[in-house]
C-alpha positions, 0 to 999 in steps of 0.5 A: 260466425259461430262453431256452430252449425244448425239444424232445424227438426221436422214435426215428430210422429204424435204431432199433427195439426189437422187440416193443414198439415194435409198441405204442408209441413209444420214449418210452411204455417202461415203466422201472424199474417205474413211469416211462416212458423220455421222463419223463427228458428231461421232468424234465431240461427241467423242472427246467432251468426250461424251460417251453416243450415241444415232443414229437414222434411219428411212431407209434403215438401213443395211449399216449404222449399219454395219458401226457403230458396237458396235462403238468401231472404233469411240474411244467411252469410252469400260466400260462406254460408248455406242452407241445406234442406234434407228430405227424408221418409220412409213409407214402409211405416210411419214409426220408422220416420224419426229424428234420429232416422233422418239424421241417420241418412244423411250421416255422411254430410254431418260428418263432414261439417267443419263446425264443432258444435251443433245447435238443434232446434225445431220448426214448429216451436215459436220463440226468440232465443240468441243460440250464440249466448246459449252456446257459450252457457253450453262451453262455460258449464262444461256440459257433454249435452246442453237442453233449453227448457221453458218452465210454464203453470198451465201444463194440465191445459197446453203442451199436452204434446211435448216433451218435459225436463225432470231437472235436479236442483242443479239444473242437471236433467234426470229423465225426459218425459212426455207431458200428459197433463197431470201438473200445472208446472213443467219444464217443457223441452222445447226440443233444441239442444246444444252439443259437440258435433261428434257426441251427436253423431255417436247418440245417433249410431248408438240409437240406430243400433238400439232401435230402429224407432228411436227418436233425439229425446229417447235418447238424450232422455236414456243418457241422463237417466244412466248418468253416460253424460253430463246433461244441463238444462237451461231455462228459456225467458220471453216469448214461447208457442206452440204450433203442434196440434190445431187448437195451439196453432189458432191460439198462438196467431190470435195470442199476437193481438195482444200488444204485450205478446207481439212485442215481446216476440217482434223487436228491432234488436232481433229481426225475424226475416222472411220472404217479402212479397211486393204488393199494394197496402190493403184497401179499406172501403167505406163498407169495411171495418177492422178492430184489434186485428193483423191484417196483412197488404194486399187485402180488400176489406169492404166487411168487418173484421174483428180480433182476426189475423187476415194474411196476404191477398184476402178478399172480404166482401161488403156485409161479411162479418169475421171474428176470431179467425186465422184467414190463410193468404188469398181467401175470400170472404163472400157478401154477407158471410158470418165467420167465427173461430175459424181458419180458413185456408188458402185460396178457400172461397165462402160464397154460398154458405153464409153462417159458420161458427164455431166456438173458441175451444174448439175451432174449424177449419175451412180447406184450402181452395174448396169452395162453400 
């Protein structure tokens, strides 16, 4: 069991991921077929040996409830553990729904949590990370706030909406800045940070008395820049995606065909749980046709299908073409339908109109349970 306790962020203001996130939060995504997006920063937690979960939400709150349940699917510690989901929103102005406001609100149980340490993560950053080696890097330093960081050479492309770490030559962080696409390399922030229990609760008053805006990266960003604490970054090596806008959203699900990237998001030493569902394997009649593709049970696959990821329970009718497509659990691909660079959501039925494409830089979206 860790000193540390967790807690798993909500989107912030400037993301957003059209279309879906009408439906749900960030963390309820639907990824690679069968997962959902917060099942990652879940599993990392969990098989840190973190037992004491914290998940906040500030919209839309049903589907990623009814995901998390008691947590008992995520293998989270029966008699000492607990995952908490924490609802916080402030309707007057959707400034006002930040990080540190949300914390703010529930001060008082963070404030009782035994646990020394805290580790933050968010739940619309895909990635595999063992937060119990990230803790003892944040002991060993001697750090006040440790920060994990990605370094990438495609920043002027994806990322556009997220944080980056100026760091020195010592790995300390300078500044935190937000990445608006003007160099090719960056250290993106991953927004998960590593400190003591009580220097978060003080970032967290301090920041509620200097604005009533204030988000956890100002505020860690304000501290590096007057030299208050001691902040490290450490570099983060493997799998990295991100689900913050559409465009991210439908890349990171197609990047999975792609054998080299599956496994070194998906391995046996490092299981990502999730809710099962009992169902039978998918069907393929003698009509149907997969090629490079995910394709979760439950299906009925009687078209073709290629370089698509197909989740729970699709029905695909004979003479339907599907390429390059996200198809959210329960849709319905009509007879002769001709589908190209799309999500569709869930429970969305195409049976009339049999042509939609789109093309790979900008994808469409199909809403959830209409029916075309």
């Amino acid at each position: 069991m860790s000193d540390a306790f967790g807690i798993i962020t909500s989107s912030a203001n400037h993301q957003r991921v059209s279309g879906l996130q009408d439906f749900r939060p960030m963390g309820a995504f639907s990824f690679a077929g069968r997962y959902r997006v917060i099942d990652f920063p879940l599993s990392n937690m969990s098989n840190s040996g973190i037992d004491h979960i914290q998940v906040y939400v500030r919209e839309n709150p049903r589907s990623l409830i009814e995901h998390l349940s008691s947590g008992s699917s995520f293998n989270i510690n029966s008699k000492k553990g607990k995952l908490q989901v924490l609802f916080s929103n402030n309707n007057t102005n959707d400034i006002y729904n930040t990080d540190v406001a949300a914390f703010s609100q529930n001060l008082n149980i963070i404030e009782r949590i035994p646990e020394k340490y805290v580790v933050i993560a968010p739940s619309y950053l895909i990635y595999v990370q063992d937060f119990s080696d990230l803790l003892r890097q944040h002991i060993a330093s001697g750090a006040d706030i440790t920060c994990l960081y990605h370094h990438v050479t495609n920043a002027k492309e994806k990322f556009l909406n997220c944080n980056v770490l100026n760091l020195n030559k010592q790995k300390g962080v300078i500044s935190i800045d937000y990445n608006r696409g003007t160099a090719k390399e960056r250290n993106i922030f991953m927004s998960t940070y590593v400190m003591a229990k009580d220097i978060f609760v003080e970032l967290v008053k301090r920041s509620m008395a200097y604005s009533s805006v204030y988000t956890l990266a100002q505020a860690v960003g304000k501290a590096a820049e007057t030299g208050e604490y001691d902040i490290r970054g450490i570099a983060h090596h493997g799998y990295f995606e991100t689900c913050s806008n559409f465009k991210s959203y439908f890349d990171a699900n197609l990047d999975l065909l792609n054998i080299e990237e599956s496994q070194a998001l998906f391995s046996k030493e490092w299981p990502i749980y999730t809710v099962t569902t009992d169902s039978a394997p998918t069907r393929y009649f003698e009509t149907g046709s997969a090629k490079n593709s995910l394709i979760a049970n439950g299906c009925t696959v009687k078209g073709t299908v290629e370089n698509s990821v197909i989740g729970r329970g699709v029905m695909i009718e004979e003479g339907a073409v599907i390429r390059n497509c996200v198809v959210l659990a329960y849709a319905k691909i009509g007879k002769d339908v001709h589908l190209e660079n799309q999500v569709v959501d869930k429970w969305a039925q195409i049976v009339h109109t049999k042509e939609i494409v789109s093309t790979p830089d900008n994808p469409g979206y199909i809403k959830r349970e209409d029916i075309l």
